[in-house]
C-alpha positions as CSV (number, residue, x, y, z in Angstrom):
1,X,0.0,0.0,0.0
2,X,0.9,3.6,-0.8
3,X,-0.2,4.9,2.3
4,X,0.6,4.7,6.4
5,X,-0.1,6.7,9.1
6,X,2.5,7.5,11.8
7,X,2.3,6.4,15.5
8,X,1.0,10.5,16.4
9,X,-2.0,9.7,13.3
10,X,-0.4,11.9,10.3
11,X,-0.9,10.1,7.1
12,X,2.3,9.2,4.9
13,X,2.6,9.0,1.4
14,X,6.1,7.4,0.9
15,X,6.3,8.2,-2.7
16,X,5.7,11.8,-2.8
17,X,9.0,12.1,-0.4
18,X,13.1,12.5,-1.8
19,X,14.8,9.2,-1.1
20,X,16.8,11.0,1.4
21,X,13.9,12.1,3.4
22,X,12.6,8.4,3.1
23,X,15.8,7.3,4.5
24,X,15.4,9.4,7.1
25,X,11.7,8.8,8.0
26,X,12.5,4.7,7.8
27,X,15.4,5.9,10.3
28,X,13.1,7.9,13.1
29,X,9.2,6.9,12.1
30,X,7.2,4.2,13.0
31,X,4.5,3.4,10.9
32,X,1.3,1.8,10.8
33,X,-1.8,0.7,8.7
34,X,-4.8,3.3,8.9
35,X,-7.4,-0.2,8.5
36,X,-5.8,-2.5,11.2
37,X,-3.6,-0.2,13.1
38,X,-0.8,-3.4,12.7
39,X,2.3,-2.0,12.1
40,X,3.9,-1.9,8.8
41,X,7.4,-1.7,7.2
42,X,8.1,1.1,4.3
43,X,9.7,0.0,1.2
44,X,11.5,1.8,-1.3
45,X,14.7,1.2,-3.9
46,X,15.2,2.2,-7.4
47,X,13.1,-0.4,-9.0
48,X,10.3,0.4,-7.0
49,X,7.4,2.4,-6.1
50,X,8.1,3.8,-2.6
51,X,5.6,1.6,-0.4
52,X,4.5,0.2,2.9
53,X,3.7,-3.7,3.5
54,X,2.3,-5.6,6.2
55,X,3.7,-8.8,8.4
56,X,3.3,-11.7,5.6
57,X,1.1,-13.0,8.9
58,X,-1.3,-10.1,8.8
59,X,-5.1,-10.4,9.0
60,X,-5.5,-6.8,7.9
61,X,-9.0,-6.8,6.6
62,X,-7.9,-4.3,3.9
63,X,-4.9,-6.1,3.4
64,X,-4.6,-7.1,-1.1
65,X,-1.6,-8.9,-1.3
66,X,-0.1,-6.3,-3.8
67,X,-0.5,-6.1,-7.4
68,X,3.2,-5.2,-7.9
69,X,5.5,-1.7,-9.2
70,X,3.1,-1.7,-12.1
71,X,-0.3,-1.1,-10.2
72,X,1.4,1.2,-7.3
73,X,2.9,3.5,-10.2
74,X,-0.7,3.4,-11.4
75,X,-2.2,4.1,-8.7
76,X,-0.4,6.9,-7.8
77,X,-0.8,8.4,-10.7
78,X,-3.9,8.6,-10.8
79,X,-4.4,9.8,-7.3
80,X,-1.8,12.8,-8.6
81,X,-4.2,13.6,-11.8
82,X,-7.4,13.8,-9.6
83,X,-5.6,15.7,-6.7
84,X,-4.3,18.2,-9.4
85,X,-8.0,18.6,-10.5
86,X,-8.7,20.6,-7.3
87,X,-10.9,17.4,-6.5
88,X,-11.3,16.1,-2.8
89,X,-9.6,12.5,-3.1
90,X,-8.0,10.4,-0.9
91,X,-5.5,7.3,-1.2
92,X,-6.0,4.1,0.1
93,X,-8.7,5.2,2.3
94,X,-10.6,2.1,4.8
95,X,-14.3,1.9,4.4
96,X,-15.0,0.3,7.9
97,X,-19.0,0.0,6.6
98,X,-17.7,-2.2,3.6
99,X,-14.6,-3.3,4.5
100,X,-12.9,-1.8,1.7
101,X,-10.1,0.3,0.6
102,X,-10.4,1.5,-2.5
103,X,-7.4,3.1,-4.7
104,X,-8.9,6.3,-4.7
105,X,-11.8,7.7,-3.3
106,X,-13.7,10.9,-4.8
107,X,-15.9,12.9,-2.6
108,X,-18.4,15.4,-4.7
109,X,-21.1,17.6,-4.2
110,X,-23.3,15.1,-4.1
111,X,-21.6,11.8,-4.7
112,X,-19.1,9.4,-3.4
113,X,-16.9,7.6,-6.2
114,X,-14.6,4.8,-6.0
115,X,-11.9,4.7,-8.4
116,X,-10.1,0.8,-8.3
117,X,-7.3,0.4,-10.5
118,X,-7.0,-3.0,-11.6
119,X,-3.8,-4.5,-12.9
120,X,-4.3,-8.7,-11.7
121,X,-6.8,-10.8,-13.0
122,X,-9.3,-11.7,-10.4
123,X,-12.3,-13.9,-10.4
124,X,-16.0,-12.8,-11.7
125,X,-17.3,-13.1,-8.2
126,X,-14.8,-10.9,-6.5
127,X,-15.1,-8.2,-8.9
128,X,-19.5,-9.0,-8.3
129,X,-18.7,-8.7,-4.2
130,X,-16.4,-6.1,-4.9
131,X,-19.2,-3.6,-6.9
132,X,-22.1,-4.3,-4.8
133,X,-20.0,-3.9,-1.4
134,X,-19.9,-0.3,-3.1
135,X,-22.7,0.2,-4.1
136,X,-24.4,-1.0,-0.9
137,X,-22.6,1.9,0.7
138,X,-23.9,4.1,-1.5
139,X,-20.6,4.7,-3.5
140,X,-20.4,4.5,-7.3
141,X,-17.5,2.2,-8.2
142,X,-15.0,2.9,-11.2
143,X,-13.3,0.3,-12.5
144,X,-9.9,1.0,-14.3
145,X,-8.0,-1.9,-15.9
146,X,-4.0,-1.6,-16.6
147,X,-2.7,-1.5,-19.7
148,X,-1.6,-4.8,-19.3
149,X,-5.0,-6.4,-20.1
150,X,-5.6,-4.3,-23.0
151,X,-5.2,-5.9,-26.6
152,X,-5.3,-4.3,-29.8
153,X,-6.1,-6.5,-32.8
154,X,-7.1,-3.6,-34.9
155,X,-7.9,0.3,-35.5
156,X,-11.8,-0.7,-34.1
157,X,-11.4,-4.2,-32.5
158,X,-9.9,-5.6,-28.9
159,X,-9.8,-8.7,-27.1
160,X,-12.5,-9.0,-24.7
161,X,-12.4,-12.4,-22.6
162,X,-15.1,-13.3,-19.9
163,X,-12.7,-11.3,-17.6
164,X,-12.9,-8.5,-19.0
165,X,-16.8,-8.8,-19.4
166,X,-17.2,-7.4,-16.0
167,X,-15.5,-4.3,-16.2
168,X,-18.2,-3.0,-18.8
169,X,-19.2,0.3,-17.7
170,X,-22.9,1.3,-18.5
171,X,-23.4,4.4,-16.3
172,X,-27.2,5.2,-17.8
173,X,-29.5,3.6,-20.2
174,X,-28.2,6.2,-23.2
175,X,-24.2,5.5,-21.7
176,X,-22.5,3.4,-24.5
177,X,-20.9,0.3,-23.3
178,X,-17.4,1.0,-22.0
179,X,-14.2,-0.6,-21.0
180,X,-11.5,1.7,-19.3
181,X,-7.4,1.5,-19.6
182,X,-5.1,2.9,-17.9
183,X,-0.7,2.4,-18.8
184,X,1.5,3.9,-16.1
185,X,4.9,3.8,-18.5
186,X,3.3,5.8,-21.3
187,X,0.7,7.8,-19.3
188,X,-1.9,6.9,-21.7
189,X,-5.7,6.6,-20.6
190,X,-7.6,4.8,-23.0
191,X,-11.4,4.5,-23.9
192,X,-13.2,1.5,-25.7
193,X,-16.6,2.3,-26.1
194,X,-19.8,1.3,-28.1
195,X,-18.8,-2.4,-27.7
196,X,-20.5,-4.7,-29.7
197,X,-18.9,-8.6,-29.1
198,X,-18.6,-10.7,-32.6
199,X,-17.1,-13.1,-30.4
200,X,-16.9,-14.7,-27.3
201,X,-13.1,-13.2,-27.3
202,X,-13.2,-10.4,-29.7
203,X,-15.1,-7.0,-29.6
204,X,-15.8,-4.1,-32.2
205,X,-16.3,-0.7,-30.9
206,X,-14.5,2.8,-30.2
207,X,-10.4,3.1,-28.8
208,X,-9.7,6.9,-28.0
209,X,-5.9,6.9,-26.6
210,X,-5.4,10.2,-24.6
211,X,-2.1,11.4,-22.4
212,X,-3.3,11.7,-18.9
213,X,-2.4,15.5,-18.6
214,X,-4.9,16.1,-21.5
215,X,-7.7,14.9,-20.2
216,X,-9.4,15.4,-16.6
217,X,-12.3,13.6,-14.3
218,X,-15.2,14.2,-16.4
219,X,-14.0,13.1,-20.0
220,X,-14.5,9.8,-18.4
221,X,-18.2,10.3,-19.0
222,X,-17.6,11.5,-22.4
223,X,-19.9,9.0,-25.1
224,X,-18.3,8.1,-28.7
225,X,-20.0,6.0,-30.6
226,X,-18.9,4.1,-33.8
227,X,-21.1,5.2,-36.7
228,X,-23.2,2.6,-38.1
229,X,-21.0,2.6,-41.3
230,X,-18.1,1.8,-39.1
231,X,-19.9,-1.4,-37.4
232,X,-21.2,-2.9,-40.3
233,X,-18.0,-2.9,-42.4
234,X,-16.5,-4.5,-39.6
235,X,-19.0,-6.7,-38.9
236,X,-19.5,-7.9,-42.8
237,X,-15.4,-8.6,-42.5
238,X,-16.3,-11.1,-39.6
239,X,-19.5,-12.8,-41.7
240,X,-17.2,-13.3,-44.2
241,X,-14.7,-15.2,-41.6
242,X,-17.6,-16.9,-40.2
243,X,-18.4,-18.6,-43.6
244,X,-14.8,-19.5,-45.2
245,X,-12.2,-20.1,-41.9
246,X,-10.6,-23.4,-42.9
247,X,-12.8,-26.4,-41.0
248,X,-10.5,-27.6,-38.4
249,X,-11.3,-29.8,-35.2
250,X,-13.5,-28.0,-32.8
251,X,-14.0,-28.1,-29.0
252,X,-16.6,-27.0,-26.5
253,X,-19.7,-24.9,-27.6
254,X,-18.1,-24.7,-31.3
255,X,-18.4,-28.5,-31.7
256,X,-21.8,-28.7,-29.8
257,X,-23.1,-26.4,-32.5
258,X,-21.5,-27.6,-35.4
259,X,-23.2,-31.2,-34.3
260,X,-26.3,-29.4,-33.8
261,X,-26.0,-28.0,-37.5
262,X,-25.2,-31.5,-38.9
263,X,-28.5,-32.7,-37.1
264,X,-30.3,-30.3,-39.0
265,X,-28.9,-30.7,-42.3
266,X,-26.9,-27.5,-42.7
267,X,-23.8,-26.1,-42.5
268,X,-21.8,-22.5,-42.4
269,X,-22.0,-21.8,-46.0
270,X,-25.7,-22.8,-46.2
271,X,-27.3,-20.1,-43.3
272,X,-29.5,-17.5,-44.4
273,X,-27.8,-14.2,-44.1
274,X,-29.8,-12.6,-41.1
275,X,-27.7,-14.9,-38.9
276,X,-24.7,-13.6,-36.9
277,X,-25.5,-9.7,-36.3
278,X,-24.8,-7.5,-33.8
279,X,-26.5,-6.8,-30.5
280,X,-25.2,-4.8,-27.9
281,X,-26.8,-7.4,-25.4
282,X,-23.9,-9.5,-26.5
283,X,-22.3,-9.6,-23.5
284,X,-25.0,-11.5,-21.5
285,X,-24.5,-14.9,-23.8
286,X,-22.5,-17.5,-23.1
287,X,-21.9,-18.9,-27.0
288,X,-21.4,-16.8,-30.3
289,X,-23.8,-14.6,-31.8
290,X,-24.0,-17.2,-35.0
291,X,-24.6,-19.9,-32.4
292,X,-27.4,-18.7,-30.6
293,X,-28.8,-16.4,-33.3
294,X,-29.6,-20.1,-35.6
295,X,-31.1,-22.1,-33.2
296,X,-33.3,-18.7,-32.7
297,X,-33.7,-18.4,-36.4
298,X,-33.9,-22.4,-37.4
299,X,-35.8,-24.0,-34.4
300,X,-38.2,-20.8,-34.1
301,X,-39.0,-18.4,-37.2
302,X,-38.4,-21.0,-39.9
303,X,-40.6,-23.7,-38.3
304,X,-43.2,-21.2,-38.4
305,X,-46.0,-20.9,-41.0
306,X,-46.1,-17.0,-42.3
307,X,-48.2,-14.6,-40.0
308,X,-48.4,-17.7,-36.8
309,X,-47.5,-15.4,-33.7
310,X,-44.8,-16.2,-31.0
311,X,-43.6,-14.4,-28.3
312,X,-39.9,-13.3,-26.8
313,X,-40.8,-15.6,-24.0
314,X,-40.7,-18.8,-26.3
315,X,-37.5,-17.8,-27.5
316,X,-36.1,-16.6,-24.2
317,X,-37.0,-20.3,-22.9
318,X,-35.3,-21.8,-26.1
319,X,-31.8,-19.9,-25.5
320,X,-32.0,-20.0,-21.7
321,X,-28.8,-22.1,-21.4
322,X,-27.1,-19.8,-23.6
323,X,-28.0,-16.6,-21.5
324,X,-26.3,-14.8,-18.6
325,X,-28.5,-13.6,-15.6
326,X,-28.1,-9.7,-15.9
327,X,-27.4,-9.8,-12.0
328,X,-23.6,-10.4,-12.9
329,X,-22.9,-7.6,-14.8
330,X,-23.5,-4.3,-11.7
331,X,-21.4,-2.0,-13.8
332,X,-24.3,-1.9,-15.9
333,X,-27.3,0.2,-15.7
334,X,-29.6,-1.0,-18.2
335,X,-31.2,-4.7,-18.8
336,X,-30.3,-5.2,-21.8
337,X,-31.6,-8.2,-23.6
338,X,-30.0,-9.6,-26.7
339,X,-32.6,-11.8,-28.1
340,X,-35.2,-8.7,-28.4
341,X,-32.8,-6.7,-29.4
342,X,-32.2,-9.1,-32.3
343,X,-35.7,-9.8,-32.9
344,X,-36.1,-5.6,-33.5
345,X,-33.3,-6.4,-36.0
346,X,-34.9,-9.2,-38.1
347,X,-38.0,-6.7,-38.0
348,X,-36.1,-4.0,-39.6
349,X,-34.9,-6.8,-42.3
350,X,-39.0,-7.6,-42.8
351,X,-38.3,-11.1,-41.3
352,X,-41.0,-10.4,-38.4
353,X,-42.9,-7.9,-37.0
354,X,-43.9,-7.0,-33.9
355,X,-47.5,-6.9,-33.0
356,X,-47.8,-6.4,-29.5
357,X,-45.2,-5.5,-26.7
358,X,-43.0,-8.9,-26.7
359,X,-44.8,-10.4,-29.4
360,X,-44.1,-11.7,-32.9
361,X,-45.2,-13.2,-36.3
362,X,-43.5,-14.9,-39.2
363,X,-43.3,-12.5,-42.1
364,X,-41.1,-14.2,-44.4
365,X,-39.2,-16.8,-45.1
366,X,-35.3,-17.4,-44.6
367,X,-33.1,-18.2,-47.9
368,X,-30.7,-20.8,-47.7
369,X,-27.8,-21.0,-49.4
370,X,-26.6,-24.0,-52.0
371,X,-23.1,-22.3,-52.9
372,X,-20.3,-20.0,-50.7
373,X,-20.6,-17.3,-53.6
374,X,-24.1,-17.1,-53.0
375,X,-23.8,-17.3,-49.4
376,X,-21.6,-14.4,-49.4
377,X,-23.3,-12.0,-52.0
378,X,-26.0,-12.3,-49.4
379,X,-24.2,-11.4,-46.7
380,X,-23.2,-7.8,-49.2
381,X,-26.5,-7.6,-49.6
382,X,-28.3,-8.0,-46.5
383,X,-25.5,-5.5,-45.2
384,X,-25.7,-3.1,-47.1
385,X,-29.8,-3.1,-47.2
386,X,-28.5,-2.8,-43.1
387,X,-26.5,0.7,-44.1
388,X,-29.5,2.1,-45.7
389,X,-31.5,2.2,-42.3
390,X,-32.0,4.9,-40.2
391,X,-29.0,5.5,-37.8
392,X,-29.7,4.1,-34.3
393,X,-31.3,1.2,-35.3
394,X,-29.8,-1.1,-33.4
395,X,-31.0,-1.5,-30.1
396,X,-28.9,-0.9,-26.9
């Protein structure tokens, strides 16, 4: 930890002193934790962020373990940004009613913010107890993930595993999706917003890369938004991947759905091009959006005579072991529910229509494809028939 108080209360930041004064203080100062009052040893060399660390015996209840150089120069950091914003923040600071000690805490006007810089991966159930012990103490968390977890594959796409997944940011229901990044070596603060998942691993949406001295607090609620053009270029590139990657053996939910696409007589090249869109919901399934999105399509719509009604609720209890309870995800702020918002989709492609609140009919029928060439002029087509819409058609 970055912080310690002295044995007469005054709090210590060991990094904001000369290495000669920290000599000195380590020479005539004891220190101890503000959360367990146990005392605790101050740190510093030249490889180092100047720290303090507990007893490896401690039962501080605030106690981490450490992330290591990379999250205290973070951390610090950021504390430094905030401070310089004139904003009331504090480092390090125990939260007896939760039993936390967030990386920074924010006091406003008329809000409490906790700001948790997160280098080490940690499981979906701490970062879950982690949010709600905030939120339950009326403080709004902020999640910001090091550098080190962030992975380019290109100028609109990252890597987005299920860790990853709950860090998404959704602050309102109009707030795009977004993930933030923070690197401590090349002070850059970086934004990925609008996310749309075309994988289970891979995500489209918006990077802005900013130096931290250009921005302050409140760009961090800032929306950007890919343009529609943007998404479905992108996500036309991935159909196209989707249909023609090189058959090779598959594992897990891949080769549970490609068995399920042998049982019913079909195969990549042969789906009808409204399968595999995107949905912002994304994030709440537990397969890909081709998986899901054909059993939808296949085993509902095209079983269905033209105008015979069903209703979100049959298709809900279809996909329900494909489907994340939206309970896991706190960051966000808004239910949002991929299979309607796919359904409003295949409405604005004049597959269905929606009659009543939650309920469908059959308006036409799906084309299947005999040949890749036709498979994939589809795909143009049904795309670019996509690009003529209305901006903001797709649902969030």
């Amino acid at each position: 930890m970055l912080q310690a108080k002295t044995e007469y209360g005054k709090r210590v930041v060991l990094a904001l002193f000369t290495k000669r004064e920290i000599k000195a203080l380590k020479q005539h100062t004891r220190f101890f934790c503000p959360a367990c009052n146990e005392p605790v040893v101050a740190k510093a060399g030249s490889k180092i962020t100047p720290h303090f660390a507990h007893n490896a015996r401690s039962n501080c209840p605030a106690r981490d373990g450490g992330e290591g150089p990379y999250h205290e120069k973070g951390k610090l950091l950021l504390y430094n940004w905030l401070k310089h914003q004139q904003l009331n923040v504090s480092l390090e600071e125990y939260l007896p009613q939760s039993g936390q000690r967030p990386d920074v805490l924010i006091r406003l006007q008329t809000k409490t913010i906790a700001v948790e810089y997160q280098c080490a991966r940690i499981t979906p159930d701490e970062i879950i107890e982690r949010t709600r012990g905030y939120e339950k103490a009326g403080i709004i968390p902020i999640w910001i993930l090091g550098a080190n977890q962030f992975k380019r594959c290109n100028q609109n796409e990252i890597k987005v595993d299920t860790f990853l997944l709950h860090f998404i940011h959704q602050f309102s229901a109009d707030f795009p999706l977004t993930l933030y990044f923070f690197c401590p070596d090349t002070l850059s603060f970086i934004t990925f917003q609008d996310l749309y998942l075309s994988t289970q691993r891979q995500g489209i949406g918006n990077v802005t890369i900013k130096k931290l001295n250009t921005i302050n607090f409140t760009n961090l609620f800032n929306k950007t938004f890919l343009s529609q053009k943007e998404l479905l270029q992108n996500w036309l590139i991935k159909k196209r991947l989707m249909r023609t990657r090189p058959s090779r053996r598959a594992f897990g939910q891949e080769l549970v759905w490609q068995q399920w696409l042998y049982i019913n007589a079909l195969n990549r090249d042969s789906l009808p091009a409204p399968i595999y869109l995107p949905v912002t919901g994304q994030y709440r399934m537990k397969t890909h959006p081709w998986d899901w999105q054909s059993r939808l399509c296949i085993e509902v719509i095209d079983r269905m005579r033209p105008h015979e009604p069903f209703s979100v609720k049959r298709c809900m209890h279809l996909l329900r072991p494909h489907i994340r309870p939206s309970h896991s995800f706190p960051l966000i702020k808004s239910s949002l529910n991929p299979v309607y918002q796919y359904l409003k989709l295949l409405e604005e492609l004049q597959v269905v229509q929606e009659i009543s609140p939650h309920q469908f009919i059959k308006k036409e029928s799906f084309v299947f494809y005999e040949h890749i060439e036709d498979a994939l002029d589809g795909d143009n087509m049904l795309i670019a028939e996509l690009m003529k819409q209305n901006t903001g058609m797709f649902p969030g």
